[in-house]
C-alpha positions in Angstrom: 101.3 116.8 87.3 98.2 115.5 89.4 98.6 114.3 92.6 98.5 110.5 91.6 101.1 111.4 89.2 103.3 108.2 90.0 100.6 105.0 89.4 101.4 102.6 92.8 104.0 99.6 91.6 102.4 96.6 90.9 103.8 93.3 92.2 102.4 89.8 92.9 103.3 87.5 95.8 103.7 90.1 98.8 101.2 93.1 100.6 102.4 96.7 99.3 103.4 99.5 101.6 101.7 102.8 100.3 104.3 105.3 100.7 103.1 109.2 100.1 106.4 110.8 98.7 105.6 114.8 99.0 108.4 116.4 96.7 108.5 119.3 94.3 111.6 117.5 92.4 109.5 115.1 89.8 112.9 113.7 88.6 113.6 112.8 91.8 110.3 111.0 92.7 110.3 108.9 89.6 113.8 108.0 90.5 112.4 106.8 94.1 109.4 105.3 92.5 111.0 103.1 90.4 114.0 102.3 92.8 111.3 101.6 95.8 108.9 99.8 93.1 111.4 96.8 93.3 110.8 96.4 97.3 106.9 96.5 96.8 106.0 100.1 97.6 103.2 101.5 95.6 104.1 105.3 95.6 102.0 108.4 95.2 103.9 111.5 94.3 102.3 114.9 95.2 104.7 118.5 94.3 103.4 120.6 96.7 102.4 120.9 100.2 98.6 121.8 100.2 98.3 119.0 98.0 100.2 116.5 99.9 98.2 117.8 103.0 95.4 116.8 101.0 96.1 113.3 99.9 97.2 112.6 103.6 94.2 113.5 104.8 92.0 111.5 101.9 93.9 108.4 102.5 95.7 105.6 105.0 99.7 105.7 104.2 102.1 102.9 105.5 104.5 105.9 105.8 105.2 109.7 104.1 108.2 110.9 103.0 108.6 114.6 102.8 110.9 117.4 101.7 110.6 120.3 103.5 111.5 123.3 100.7 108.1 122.7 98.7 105.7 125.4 97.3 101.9 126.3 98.2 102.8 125.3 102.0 106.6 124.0 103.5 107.4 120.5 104.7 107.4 121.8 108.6 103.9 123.7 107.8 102.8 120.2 106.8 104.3 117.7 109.2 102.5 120.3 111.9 99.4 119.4 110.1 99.6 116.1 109.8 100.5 115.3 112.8 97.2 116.8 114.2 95.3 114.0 112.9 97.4 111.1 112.7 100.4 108.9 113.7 101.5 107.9 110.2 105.5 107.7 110.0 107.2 110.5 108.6 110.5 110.5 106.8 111.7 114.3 106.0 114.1 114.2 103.4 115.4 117.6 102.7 118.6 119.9 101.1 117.8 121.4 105.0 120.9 119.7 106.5 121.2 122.1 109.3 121.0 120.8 112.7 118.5 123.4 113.6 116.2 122.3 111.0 117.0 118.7 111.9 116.0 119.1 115.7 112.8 121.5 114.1 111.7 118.3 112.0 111.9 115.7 114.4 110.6 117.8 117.1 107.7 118.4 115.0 106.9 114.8 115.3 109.2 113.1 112.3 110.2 110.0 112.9 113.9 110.5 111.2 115.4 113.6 108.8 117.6 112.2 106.3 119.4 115.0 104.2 120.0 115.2 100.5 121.9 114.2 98.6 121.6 110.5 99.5 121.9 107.3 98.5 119.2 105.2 97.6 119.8 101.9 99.9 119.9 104.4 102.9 116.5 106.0 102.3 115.4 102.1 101.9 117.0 101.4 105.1 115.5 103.9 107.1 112.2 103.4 105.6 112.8 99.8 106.6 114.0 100.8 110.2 110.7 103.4 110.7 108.7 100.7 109.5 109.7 98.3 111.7 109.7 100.3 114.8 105.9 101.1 113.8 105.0 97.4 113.7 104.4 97.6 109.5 107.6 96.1 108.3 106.2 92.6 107.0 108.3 91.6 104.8 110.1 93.9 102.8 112.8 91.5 100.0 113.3 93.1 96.3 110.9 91.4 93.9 111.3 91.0 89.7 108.4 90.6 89.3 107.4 94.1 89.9 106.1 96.8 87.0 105.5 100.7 87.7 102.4 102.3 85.8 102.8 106.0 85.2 99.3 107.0 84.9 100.0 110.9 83.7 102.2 109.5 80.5 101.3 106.0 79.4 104.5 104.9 80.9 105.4 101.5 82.0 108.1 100.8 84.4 109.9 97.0 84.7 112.5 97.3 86.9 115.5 99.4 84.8 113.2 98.7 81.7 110.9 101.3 80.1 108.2 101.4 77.5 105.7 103.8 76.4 102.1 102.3 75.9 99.3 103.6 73.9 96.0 104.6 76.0 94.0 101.6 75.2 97.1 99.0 76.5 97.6 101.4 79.8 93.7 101.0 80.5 93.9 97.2 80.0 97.1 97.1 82.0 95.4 99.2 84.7 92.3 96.7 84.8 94.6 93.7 84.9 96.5 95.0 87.8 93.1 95.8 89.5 94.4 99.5 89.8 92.3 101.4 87.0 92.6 105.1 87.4 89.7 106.0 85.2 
């Protein structure tokens, strides 16, 4: 999958929160992109660490979540990184429950270590709580109104609904949601 694998959400009466979701599981981030779509976060899913390094170096985030068990470079190898050149909130979520891996993560400059399994309103919680504590919480309420664009399959996302879309729709959709990927 490429890095922008998960289009951001669109939604219309409230700002978005760019998350940067850095997780091997692509299940699992379309899961989290469509559950977090609903609470205006636009997500960007990268599967590996170099290229989640990458994309958190290209662009501003409102806050990264991060597994640490990834290949090409491990979560801890990547928080080290990131945190040498910026302040952006960092959410480790992780099968690394120990509470030497815990203490490595937040010592390494995360701002909270949530372990997996877990339940979806408690990653929104704490993404809430981080946000907050950062001064980027706005306003943060479930929306209908939201749809999710997957750019690498034509795939459009409507809350629990899903549809597959020819090229041609998913380029005017893209243009209409001012979000083209082309």
């Amino acid at each position: 999958m490429s890095p922008a694998s998960l289009s951001p959400p669109i939604a219309t009466s409230q700002p978005f929160r760019w998350i940067l979701l850095i997780e091997d599981d692509t299940q699992l981030c379309s899961l989290m992109a469509q559950y977090l779509a609903r609470y205006a976060f636009r997500i960007v899913a990268v599967h590996d660490g170099k290229a989640g390094l990458a994309i958190a170096a290209e662009r501003a985030f409102d806050l990264i979540v991060l597994d640490v068990m990834l290949p090409a470079m491990d979560g801890f190898d990547v928080l080290r990184n990131i945190r040498k050149s910026t302040t952006t909130p960092v959410i480790m979520l992780t099968a690394r429950a120990s509470p030497s891996d815990r203490v490595k993560g937040l010592e390494l400059g995360a701002d909270d270590y949530l372990p997996k399994p877990f339940a979806p309103e408690e990653l929104l919680a704490r993404i809430r709580a981080v946000l907050r504590r950062t001064g980027n919480a706005g306003s943060i309420e479930p929306k209908h109104d939201v749809i999710s664009i997957c750019a690498s399959n034509q795939k459009v996302f409507s809350c629990s609904h899903e549809t597959t879309v020819d090229i041609r729709c998913h380029v005017r959709l893209e243009f209409a949601t001012g979000n083209p990927t082309f």
